[in-house]
C-alpha positions, 0 to 999 in steps of 0.5 A, spaced: 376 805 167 370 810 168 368 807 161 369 800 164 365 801 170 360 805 165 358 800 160 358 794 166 353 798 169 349 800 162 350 793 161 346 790 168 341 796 168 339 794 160 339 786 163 334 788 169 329 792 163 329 786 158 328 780 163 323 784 169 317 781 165 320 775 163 324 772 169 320 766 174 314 766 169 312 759 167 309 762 161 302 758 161 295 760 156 299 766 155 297 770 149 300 770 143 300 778 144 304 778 151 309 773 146 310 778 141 310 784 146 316 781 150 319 777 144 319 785 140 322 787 147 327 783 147 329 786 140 329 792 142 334 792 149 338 788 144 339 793 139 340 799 144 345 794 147 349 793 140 346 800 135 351 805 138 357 799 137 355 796 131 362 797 128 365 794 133 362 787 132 366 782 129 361 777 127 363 772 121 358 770 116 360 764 111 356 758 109 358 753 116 355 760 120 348 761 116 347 755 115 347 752 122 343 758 124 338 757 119 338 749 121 338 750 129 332 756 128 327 751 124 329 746 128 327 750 133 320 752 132 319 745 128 320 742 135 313 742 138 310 737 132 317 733 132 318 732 139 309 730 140 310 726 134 316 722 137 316 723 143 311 723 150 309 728 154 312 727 161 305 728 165 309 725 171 315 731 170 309 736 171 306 733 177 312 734 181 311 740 183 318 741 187 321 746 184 320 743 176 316 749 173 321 750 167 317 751 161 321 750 156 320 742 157 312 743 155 315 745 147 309 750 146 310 754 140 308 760 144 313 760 150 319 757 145 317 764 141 319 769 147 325 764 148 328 764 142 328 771 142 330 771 149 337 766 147 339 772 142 339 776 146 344 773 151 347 772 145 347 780 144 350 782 152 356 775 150 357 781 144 357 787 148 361 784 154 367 781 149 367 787 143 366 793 148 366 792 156 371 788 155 375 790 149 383 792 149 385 786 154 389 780 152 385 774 149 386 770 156 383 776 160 377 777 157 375 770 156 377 770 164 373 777 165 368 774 161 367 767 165 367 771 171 361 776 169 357 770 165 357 767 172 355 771 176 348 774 171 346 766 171 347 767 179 341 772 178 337 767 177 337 764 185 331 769 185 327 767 179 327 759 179 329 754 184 335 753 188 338 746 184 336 750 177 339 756 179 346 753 181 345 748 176 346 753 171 351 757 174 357 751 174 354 750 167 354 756 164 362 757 166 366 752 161 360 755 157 362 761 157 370 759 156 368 755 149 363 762 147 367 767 149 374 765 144 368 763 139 364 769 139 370 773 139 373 770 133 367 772 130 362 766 131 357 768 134 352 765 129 355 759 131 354 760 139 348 762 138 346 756 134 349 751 140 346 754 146 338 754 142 341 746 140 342 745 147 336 747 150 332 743 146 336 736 147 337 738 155 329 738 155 327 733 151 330 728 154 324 729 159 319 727 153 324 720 152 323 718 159 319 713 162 318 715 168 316 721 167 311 720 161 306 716 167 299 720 166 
């Protein structure tokens, strides 16, 4: 139980110290120094999440996992130029200021560096929770723990973005973290990873596809 406790609580202080420069930032005219800097810091708090476990993780490396990483990680930067060339830019989305500040719409390839690394790491704290906070319990009531743990670290995000977004994400992020939790404890982490970097890129796009917002 102390161990429990220990690592929840290594957990939430290693997450306070990867996200204090990244959280609420919209990332405008950054410099690609202050992008290396948080993407490396991501890394880093990754590593001291999983270095002293390693032998712990169970992650599964075949064809069908390292090719759909590879694919979803060149898509992932290729993106910017794909989406300019097909899509239009929603000037009228960023017009709005109610509350629509996310980033990740703009597809710059600055901000989508320091977001790439930062999806790795969530997926680093889904290896840590399943494979070391939450291991010995029986599959149904790690995914359970997991769900509940999952949800509440999105909920943190009420003091980041605005309110619609965070609860969005919230409700969002549970049957998420059921289908991540059994696959990333069977060792497809690879695979989640590649999902969750895919689903922001169409959950964004689709801005850029949408005559209403593509008004100048």
């Amino acid at each position: 139980m102390i161990t429990t406790i220990f690592n929840f609580l290594f957990l939430l202080v290693v997450l306070g110290i990867a996200n204090i420069a990244y959280k609420g930032k919209t990332f405008d005219n950054t410099s690609w120094n202050r992008i290396l800097m948080l993407s490396s810091w991501f890394i880093i708090c990754g590593f001291i999440l999983l270095g002293f476990n390693y032998q712990r993780l169970f992650i599964t490396f075949n064809y069908l996992t390292v090719s759909a990483f590879s694919i979803s990680t060149l898509a992932w930067f290729l993106f910017p130029k794909v989406i300019r060339h097909y899509g239009k830019y929603p000037h009228s989305y960023f017009q709005d200021k109610t509350g629509n500040t996310r980033f990740m719409v703009k597809f710059e390839l600055p901000s989508m560096t320091v977001k790439y690394f930062e999806v790795l790491f969530q997926q680093s704290t889904f290896l840590f929770l399943l494979f070391v906070a939450l291991s010995g319990l029986q599959v149904s009531t790690t995914i359970f723990i997991f769900t509940v743990v999952v949800a509440i670290i999105h909920l943190g995000n009420l003091f980041f973005m605005d309110r619609k977004w965070a609860l969005f994400y919230t409700l969002l992020s549970i049957p998420m973290a059921v289908g991540f939790g059994y696959l990333i404890s069977q060792g497809l982490v690879l695979l989640t990873a590649s999902m969750h970097l895919v689903f922001y890129l169409a959950f964004n796009a689709r801005y850029w596809f949408d005559n209403k917002y593509s008004g100048s």
